[in-house]
C-alpha positions in Angstrom: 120.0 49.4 -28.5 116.7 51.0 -29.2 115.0 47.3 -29.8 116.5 46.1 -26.5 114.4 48.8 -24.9 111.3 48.3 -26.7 111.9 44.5 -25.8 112.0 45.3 -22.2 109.2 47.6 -22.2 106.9 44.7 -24.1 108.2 42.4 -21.5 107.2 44.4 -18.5 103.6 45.5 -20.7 102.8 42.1 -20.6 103.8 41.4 -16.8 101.6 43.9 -15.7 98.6 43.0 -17.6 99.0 39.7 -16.3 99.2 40.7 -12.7 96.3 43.0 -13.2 94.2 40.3 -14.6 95.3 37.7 -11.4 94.0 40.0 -9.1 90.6 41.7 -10.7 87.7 40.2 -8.3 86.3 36.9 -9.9 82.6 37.5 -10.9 80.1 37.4 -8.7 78.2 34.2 -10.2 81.8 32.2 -9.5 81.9 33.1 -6.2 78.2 31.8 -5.5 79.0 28.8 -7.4 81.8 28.1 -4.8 80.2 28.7 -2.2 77.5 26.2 -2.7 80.1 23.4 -3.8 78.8 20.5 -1.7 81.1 19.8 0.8 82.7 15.6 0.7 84.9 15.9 2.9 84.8 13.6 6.6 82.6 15.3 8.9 84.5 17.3 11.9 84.9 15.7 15.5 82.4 18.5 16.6 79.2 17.5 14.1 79.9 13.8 14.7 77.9 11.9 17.5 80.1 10.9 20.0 79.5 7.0 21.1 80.6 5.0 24.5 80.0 1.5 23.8 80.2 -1.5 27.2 80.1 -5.0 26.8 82.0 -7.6 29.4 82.6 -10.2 26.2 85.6 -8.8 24.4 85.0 -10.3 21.2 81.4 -8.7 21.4 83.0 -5.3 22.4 85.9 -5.2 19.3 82.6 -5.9 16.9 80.9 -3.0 18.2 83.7 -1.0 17.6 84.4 -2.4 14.6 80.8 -1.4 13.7 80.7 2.1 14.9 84.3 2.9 13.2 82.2 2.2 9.3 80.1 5.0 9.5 81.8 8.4 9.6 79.1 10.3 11.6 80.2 8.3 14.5 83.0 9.2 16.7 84.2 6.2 19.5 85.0 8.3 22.6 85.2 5.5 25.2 84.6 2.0 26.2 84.2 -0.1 29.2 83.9 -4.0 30.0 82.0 -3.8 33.4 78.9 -1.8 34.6 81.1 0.3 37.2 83.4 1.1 34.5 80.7 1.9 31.9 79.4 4.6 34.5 82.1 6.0 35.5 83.5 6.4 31.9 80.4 7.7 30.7 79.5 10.3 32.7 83.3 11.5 32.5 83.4 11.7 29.0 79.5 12.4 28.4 78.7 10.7 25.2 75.5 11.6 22.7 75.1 8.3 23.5 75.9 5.3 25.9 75.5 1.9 23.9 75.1 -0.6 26.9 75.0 -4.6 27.2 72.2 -5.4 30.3 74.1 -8.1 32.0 77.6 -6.9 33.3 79.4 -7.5 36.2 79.4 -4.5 38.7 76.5 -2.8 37.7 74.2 -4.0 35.7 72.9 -2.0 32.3 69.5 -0.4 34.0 71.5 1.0 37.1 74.3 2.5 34.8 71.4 3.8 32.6 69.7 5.1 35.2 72.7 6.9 36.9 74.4 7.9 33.5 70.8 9.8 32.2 70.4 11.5 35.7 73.9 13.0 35.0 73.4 13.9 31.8 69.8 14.1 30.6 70.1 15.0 27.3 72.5 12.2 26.3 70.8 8.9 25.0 71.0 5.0 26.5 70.9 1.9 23.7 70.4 -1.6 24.9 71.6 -4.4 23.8 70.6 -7.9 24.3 70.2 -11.2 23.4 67.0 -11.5 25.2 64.1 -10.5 23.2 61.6 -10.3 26.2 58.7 -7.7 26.2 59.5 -7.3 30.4 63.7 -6.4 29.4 61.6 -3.9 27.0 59.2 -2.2 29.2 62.2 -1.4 32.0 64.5 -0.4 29.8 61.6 2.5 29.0 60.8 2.5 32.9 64.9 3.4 32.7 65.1 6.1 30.0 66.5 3.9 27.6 65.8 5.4 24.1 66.8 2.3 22.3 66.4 -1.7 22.2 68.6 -3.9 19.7 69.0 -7.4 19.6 73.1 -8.5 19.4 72.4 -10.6 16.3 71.4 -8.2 14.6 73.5 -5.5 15.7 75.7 -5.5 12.7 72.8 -4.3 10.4 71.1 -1.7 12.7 73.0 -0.6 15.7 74.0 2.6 13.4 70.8 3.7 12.6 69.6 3.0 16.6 72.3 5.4 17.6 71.5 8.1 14.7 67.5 8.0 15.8 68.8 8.1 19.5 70.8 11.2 18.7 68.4 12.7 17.0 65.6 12.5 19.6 63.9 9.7 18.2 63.5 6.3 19.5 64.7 2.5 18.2 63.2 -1.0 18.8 64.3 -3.9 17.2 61.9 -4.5 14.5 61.4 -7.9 16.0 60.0 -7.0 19.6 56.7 -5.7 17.4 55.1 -1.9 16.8 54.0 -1.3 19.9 58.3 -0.5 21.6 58.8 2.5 20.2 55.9 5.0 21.9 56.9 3.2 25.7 60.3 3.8 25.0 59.9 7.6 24.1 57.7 8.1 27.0 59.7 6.6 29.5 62.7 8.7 27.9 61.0 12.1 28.3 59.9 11.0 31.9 63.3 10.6 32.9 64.3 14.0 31.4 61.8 15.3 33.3 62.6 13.7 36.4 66.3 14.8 35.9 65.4 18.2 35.5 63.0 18.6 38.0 65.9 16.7 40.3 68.2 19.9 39.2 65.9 22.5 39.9 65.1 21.5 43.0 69.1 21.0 44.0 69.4 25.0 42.2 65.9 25.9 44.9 67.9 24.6 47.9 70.9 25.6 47.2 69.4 29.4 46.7 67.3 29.4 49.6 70.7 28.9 51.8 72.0 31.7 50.5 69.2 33.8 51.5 
């Protein structure tokens, strides 16, 4: 009887010890070391840039898709077929950035641009084009339009266009020479400027009828 007892005491010794060692704090080094674990998981919806893509060729319009959907910073939040619909769509939904095919029916890509950046300033406009033409080039900076790329070779750089886009920068197709990139940023911080100054001067009027 007396061993039973002493059985059941060891028994509950040993239970206790265990819990007591589950839930002493985990040293201090640990916890740094998990904290700084890199992190490889997908990124979330809300660091992602978000991407509206129009093009009136479907085939054209699946590849872009196709293209956005490899790269994991990208998020596809809309798509259109026609200028009207890219605009509308666009300003709706408000994309980091509007990837836009010049020639469509409706409207065509400098008018959505135009309207789309005067909506939403801080957003970004990609071209795209078969047409390597310095004149397509120097409106679509007249425009806003932080980036130029060429449809063959969108495949290989129409991700990095939208990354430098988002990020403030500008892209040219490396085949339209050096001398794309400073026109398009300029022409993309004059049309922030002109948006802004538009929406302070809508904020003025609007203050002085109140007055």
């Amino acid at each position: 009887m007396k061993e039973g007892v002493r059985g059941r005491r060891s028994v509950l010794l040993e239970s206790r010890t265990a819990e007591s060692s589950f839930l002493t704090p985990r040293p201090a080094s640990l916890a740094v070391d998990l904290l700084i674990a890199p992190d490889t998981s997908d990124p979330s919806p809300s660091r992602r840039i978000r991407v509206f893509v129009a093009d009136d060729h479907p085939l054209v319009l699946s590849g872009l898709k196709a293209v956005i959907a490899t790269d994991r910073s990208l998020q596809l939040v809309g798509e259109a077929c026609s200028g009207s619909e890219a605009l509308q769509g666009a300003v709706a939904t408000a994309p980091d950035v509007l990837v836009l095919d010049i020639c469509m029916p409706g409207l065509n890509g400098f008018e959505v641009a135009r309207s789309f950046l005067a909506a939403h300033p801080r957003s970004a406009v990609v071209f795209l084009t078969v047409l390597d033409d310095q004149v397509l080039l120097r409106r679509a900076a007249e425009s806003g339009v932080a980036g130029f790329v060429l449809k063959r070779s969108a495949t290989d750089h129409l991700v990095s266009a939208i990354q430098i886009v988002a990020a403030g920068g500008s892209y040219v197709d490396s085949t339209l020479g050096a001398a794309g990139p400073p026109a398009i940023q300029a022409g993309r911080s004059a049309t922030r400027r002109s948006a802004l100054d538009r929406l302070a001067e809508r904020i003025a009027a609007l203050w002085r009828r109140r007055t």
